[in-house]
PDB file of N, CA, C and O in Angstrom, chain B, residues numbered from 101:
ATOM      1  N   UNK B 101      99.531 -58.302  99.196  1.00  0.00           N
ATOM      2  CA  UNK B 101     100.169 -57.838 100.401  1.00  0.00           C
ATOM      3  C   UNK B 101      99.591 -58.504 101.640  1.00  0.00           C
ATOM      4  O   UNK B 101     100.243 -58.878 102.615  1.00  0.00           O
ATOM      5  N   UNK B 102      97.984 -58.621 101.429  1.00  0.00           N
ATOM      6  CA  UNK B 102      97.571 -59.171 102.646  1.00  0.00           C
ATOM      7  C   UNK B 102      97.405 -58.743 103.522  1.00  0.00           C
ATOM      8  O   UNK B 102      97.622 -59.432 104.519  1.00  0.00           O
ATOM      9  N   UNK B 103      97.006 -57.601 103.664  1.00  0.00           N
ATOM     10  CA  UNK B 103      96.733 -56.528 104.462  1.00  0.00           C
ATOM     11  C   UNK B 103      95.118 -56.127 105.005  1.00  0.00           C
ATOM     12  O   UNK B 103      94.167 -56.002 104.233  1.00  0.00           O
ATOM     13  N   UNK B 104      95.065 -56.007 106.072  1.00  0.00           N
ATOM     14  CA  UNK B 104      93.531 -56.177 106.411  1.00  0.00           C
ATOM     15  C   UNK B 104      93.467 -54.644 107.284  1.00  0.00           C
ATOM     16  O   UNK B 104      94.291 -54.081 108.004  1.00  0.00           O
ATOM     17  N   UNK B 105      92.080 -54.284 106.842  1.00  0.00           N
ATOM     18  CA  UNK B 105      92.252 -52.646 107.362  1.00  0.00           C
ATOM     19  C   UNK B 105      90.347 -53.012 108.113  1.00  0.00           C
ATOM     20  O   UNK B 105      89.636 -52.026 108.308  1.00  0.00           O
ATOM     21  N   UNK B 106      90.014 -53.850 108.303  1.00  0.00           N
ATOM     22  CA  UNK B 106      88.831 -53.869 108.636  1.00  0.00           C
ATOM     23  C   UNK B 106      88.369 -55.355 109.427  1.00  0.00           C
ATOM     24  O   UNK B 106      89.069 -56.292 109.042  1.00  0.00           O
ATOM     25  N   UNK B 107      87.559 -55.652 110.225  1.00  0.00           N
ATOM     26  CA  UNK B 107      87.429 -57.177 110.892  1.00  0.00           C
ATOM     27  C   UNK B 107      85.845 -56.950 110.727  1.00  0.00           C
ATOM     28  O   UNK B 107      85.318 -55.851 110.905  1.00  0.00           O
ATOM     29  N   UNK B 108      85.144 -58.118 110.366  1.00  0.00           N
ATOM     30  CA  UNK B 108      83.595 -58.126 110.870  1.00  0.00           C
ATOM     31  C   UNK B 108      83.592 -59.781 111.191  1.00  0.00           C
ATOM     32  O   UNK B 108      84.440 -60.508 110.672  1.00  0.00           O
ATOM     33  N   UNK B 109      82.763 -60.200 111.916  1.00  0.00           N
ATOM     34  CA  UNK B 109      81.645 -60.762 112.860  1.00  0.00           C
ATOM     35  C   UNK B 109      81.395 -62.100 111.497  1.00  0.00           C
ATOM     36  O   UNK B 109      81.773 -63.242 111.236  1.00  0.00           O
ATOM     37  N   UNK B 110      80.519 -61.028 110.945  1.00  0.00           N
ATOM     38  CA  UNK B 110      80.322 -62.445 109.793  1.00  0.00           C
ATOM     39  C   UNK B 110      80.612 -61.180 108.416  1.00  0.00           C
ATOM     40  O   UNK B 110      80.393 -59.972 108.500  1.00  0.00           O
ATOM     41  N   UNK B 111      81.151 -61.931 107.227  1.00  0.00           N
ATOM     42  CA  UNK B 111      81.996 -61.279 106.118  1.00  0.00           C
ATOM     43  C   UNK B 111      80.220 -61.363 105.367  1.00  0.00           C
ATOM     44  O   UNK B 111      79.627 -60.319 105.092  1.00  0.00           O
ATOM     45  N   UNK B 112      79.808 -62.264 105.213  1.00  0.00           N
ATOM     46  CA  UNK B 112      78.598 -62.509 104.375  1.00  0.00           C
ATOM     47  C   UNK B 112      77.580 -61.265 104.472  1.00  0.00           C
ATOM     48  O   UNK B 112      77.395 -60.480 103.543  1.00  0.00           O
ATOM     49  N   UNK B 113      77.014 -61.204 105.594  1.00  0.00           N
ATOM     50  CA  UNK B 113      76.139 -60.376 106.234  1.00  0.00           C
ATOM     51  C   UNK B 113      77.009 -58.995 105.947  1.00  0.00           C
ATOM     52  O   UNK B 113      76.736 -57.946 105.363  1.00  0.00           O
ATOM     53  N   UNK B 114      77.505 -59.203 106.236  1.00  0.00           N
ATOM     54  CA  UNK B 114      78.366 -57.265 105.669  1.00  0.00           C
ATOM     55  C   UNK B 114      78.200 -57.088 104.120  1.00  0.00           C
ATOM     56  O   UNK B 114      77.692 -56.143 103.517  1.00  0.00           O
ATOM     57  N   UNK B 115      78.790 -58.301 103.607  1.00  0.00           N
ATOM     58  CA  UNK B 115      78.657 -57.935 101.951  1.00  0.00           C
ATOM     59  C   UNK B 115      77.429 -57.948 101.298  1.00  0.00           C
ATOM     60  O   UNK B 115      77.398 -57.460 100.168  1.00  0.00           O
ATOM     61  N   UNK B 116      76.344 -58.436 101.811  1.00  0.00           N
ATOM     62  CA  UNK B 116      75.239 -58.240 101.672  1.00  0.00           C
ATOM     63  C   UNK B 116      74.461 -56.865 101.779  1.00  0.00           C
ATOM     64  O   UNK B 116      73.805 -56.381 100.856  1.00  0.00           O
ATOM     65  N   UNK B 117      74.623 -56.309 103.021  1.00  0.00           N
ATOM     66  CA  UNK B 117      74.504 -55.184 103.425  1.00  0.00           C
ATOM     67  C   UNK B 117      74.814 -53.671 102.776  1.00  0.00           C
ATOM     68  O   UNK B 117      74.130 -52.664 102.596  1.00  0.00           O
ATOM     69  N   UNK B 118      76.717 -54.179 102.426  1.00  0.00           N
ATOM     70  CA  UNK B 118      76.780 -53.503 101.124  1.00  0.00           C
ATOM     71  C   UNK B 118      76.481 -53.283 100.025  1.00  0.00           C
ATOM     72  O   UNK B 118      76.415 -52.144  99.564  1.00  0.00           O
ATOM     73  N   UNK B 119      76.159 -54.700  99.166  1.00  0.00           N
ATOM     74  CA  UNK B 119      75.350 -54.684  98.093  1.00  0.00           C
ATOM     75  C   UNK B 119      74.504 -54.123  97.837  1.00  0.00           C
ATOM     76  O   UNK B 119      74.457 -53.363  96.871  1.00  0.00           O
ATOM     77  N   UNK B 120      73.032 -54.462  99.110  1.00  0.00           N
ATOM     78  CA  UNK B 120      71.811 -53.515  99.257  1.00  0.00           C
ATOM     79  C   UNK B 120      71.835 -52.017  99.313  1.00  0.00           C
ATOM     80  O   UNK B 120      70.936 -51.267  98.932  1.00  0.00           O
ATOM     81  N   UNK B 121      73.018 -51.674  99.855  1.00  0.00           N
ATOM     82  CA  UNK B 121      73.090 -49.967  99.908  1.00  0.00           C
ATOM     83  C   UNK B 121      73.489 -50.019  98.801  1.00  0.00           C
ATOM     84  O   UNK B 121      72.371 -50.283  98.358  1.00  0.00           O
ATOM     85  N   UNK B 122      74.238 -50.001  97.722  1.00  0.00           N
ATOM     86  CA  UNK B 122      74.728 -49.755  96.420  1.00  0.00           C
ATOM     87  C   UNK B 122      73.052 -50.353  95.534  1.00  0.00           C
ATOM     88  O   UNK B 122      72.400 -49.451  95.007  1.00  0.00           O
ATOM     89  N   UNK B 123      72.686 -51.295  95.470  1.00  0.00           N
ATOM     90  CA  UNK B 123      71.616 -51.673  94.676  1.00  0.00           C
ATOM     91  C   UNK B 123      70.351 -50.177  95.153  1.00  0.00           C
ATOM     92  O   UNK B 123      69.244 -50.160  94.615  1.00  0.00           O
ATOM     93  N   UNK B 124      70.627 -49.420  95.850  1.00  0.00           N
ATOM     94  CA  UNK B 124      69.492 -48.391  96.493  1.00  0.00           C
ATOM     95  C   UNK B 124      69.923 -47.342  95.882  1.00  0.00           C
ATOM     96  O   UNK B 124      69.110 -46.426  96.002  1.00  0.00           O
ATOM     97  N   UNK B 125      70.801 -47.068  95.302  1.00  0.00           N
ATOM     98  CA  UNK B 125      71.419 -46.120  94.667  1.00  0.00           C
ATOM     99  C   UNK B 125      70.499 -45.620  93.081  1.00  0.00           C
ATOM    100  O   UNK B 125      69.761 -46.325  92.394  1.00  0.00           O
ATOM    101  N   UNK B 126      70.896 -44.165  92.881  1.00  0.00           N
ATOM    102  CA  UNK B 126      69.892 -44.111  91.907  1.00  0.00           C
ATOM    103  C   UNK B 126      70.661 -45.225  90.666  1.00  0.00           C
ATOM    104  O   UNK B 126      71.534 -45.905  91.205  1.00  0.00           O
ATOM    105  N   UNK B 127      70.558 -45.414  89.704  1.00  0.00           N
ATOM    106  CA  UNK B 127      71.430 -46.504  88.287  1.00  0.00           C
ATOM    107  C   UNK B 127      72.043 -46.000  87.792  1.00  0.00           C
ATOM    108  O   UNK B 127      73.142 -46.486  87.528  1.00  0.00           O
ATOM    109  N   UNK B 128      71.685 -44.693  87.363  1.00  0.00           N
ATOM    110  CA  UNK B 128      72.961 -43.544  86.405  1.00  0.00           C
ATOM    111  C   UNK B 128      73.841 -43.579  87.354  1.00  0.00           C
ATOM    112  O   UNK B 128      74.925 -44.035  86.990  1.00  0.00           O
ATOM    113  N   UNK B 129      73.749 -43.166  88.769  1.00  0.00           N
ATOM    114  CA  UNK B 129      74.902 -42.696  89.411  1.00  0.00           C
ATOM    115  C   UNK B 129      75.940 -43.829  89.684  1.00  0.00           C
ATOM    116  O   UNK B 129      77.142 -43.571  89.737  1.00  0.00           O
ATOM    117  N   UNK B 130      75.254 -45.584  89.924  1.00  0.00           N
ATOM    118  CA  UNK B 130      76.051 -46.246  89.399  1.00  0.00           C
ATOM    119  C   UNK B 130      76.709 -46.674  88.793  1.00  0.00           C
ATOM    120  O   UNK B 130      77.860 -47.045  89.022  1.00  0.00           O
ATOM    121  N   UNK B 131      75.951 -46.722  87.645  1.00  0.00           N
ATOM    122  CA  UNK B 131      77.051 -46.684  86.265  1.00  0.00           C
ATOM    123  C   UNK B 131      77.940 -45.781  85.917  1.00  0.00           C
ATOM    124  O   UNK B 131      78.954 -46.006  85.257  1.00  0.00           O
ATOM    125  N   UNK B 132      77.617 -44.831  86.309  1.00  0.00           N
ATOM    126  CA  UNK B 132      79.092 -43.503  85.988  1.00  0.00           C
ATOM    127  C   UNK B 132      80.327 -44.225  87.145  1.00  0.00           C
ATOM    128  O   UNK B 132      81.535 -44.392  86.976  1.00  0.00           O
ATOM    129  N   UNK B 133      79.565 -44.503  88.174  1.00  0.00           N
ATOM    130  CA  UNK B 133      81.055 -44.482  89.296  1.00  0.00           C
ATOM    131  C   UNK B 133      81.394 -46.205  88.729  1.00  0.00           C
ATOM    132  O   UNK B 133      82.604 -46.430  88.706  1.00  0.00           O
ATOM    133  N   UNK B 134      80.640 -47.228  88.351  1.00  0.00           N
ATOM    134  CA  UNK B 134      81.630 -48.035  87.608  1.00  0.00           C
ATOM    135  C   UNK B 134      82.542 -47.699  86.673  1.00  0.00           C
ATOM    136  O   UNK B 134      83.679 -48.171  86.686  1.00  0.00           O
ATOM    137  N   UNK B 135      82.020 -46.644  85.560  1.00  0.00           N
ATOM    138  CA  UNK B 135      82.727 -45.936  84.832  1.00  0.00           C
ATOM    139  C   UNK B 135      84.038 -45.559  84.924  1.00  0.00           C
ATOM    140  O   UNK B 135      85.005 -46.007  84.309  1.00  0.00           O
ATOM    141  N   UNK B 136      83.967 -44.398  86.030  1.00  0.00           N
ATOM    142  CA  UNK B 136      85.279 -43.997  86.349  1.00  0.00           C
ATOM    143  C   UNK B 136      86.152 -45.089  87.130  1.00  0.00           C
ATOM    144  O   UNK B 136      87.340 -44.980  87.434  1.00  0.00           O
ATOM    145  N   UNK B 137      85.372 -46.070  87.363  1.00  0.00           N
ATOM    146  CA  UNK B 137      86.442 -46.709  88.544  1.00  0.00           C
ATOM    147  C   UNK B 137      86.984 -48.033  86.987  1.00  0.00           C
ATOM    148  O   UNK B 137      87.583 -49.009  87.439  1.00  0.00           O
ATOM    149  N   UNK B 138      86.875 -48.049  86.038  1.00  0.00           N
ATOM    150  CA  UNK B 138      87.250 -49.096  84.819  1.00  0.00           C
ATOM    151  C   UNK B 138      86.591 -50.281  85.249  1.00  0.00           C
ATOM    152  O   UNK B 138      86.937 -51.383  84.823  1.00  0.00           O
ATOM    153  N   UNK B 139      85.821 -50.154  85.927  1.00  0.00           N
ATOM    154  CA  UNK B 139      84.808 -51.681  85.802  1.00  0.00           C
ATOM    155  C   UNK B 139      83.815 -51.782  84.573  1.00  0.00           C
ATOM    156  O   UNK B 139      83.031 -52.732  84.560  1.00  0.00           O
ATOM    157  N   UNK B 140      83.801 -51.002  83.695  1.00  0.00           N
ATOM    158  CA  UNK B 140      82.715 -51.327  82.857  1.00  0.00           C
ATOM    159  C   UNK B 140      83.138 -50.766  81.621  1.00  0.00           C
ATOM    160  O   UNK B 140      83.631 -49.689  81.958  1.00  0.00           O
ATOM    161  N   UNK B 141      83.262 -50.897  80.016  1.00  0.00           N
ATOM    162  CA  UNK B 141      83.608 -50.440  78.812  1.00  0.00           C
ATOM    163  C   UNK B 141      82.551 -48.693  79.125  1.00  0.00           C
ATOM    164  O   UNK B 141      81.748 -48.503  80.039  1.00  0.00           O
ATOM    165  N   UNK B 142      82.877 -47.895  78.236  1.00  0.00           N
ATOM    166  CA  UNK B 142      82.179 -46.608  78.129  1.00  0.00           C
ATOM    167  C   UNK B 142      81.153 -46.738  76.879  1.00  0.00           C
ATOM    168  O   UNK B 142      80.458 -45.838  76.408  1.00  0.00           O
ATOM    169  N   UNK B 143      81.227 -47.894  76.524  1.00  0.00           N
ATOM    170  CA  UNK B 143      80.506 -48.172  75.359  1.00  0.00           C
ATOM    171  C   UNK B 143      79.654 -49.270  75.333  1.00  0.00           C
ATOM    172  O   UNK B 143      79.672 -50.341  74.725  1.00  0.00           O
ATOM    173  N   UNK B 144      78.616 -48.554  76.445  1.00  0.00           N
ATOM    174  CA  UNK B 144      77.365 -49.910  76.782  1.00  0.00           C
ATOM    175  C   UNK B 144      75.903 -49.964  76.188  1.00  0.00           C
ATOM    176  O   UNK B 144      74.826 -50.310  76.672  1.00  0.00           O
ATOM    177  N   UNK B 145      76.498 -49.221  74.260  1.00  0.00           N
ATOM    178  CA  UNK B 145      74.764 -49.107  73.851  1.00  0.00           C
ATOM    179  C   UNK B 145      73.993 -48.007  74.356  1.00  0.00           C
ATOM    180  O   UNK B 145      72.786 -48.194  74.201  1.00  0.00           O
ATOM    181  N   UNK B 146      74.285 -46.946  74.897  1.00  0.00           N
ATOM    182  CA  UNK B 146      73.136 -46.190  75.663  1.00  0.00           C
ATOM    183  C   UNK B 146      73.059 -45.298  74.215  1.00  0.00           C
ATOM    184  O   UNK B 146      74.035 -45.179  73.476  1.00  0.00           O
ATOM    185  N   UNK B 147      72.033 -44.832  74.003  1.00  0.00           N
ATOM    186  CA  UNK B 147      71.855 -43.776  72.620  1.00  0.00           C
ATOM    187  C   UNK B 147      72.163 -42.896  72.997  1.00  0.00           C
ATOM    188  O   UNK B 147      71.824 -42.603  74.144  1.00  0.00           O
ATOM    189  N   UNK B 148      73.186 -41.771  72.016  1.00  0.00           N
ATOM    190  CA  UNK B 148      73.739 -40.788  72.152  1.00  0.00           C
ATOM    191  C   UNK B 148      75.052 -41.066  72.610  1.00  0.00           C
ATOM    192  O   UNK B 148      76.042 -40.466  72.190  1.00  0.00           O
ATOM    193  N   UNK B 149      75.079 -41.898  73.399  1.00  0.00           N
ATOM    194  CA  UNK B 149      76.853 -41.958  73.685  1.00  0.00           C
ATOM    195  C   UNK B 149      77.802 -42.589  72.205  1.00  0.00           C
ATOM    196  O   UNK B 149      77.255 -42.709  71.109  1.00  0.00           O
ATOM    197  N   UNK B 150      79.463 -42.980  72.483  1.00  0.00           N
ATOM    198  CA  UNK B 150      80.146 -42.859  71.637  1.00  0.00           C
ATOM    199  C   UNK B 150      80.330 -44.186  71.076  1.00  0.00           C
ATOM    200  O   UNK B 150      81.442 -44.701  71.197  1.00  0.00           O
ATOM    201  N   UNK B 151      79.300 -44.884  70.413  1.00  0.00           N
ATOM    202  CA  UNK B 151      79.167 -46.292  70.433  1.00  0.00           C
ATOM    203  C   UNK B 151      80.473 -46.805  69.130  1.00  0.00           C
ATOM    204  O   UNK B 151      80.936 -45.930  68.398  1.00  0.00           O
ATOM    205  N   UNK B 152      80.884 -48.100  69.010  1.00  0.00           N
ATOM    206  CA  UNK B 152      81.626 -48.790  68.044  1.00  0.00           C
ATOM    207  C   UNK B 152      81.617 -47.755  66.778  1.00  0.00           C
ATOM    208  O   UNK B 152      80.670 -46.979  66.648  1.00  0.00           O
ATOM    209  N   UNK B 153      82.705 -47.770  65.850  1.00  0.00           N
ATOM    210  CA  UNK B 153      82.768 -47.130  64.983  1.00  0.00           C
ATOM    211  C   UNK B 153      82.520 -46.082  64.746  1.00  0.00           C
ATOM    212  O   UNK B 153      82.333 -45.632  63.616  1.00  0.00           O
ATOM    213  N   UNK B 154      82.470 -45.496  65.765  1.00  0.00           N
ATOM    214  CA  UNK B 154      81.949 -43.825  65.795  1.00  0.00           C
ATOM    215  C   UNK B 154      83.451 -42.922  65.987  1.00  0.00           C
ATOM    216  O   UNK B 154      83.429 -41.692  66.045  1.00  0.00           O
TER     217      UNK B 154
END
């Protein structure tokens, strides 16, 4: 669509910025919200979860 809902100064320095706040995050709570958002399989090896052939 091409649609822009935001302007910054420099794009780099922002996405950076963002990164660092998300990398500050506790890790579980990241990985769940990749989770729900379908960025990541639900089946990443963790023990106890619902791994291959199960």
């Amino acid at each position: 669509m091409g649609l822009a809902n935001h302007v910054v100064a420099d794009p780099l320095a922002e996405a950076m910025a963002y990164a660092k706040r998300i990398a500050g995050l506790p890790r579980q709570a990241a990985e769940i919200t990749k989770r729900l958002c379908g960025r990541t399989p639900l089946t990443t090896g963790h023990a106890g979860g619902a791994g291959a052939g199960s």
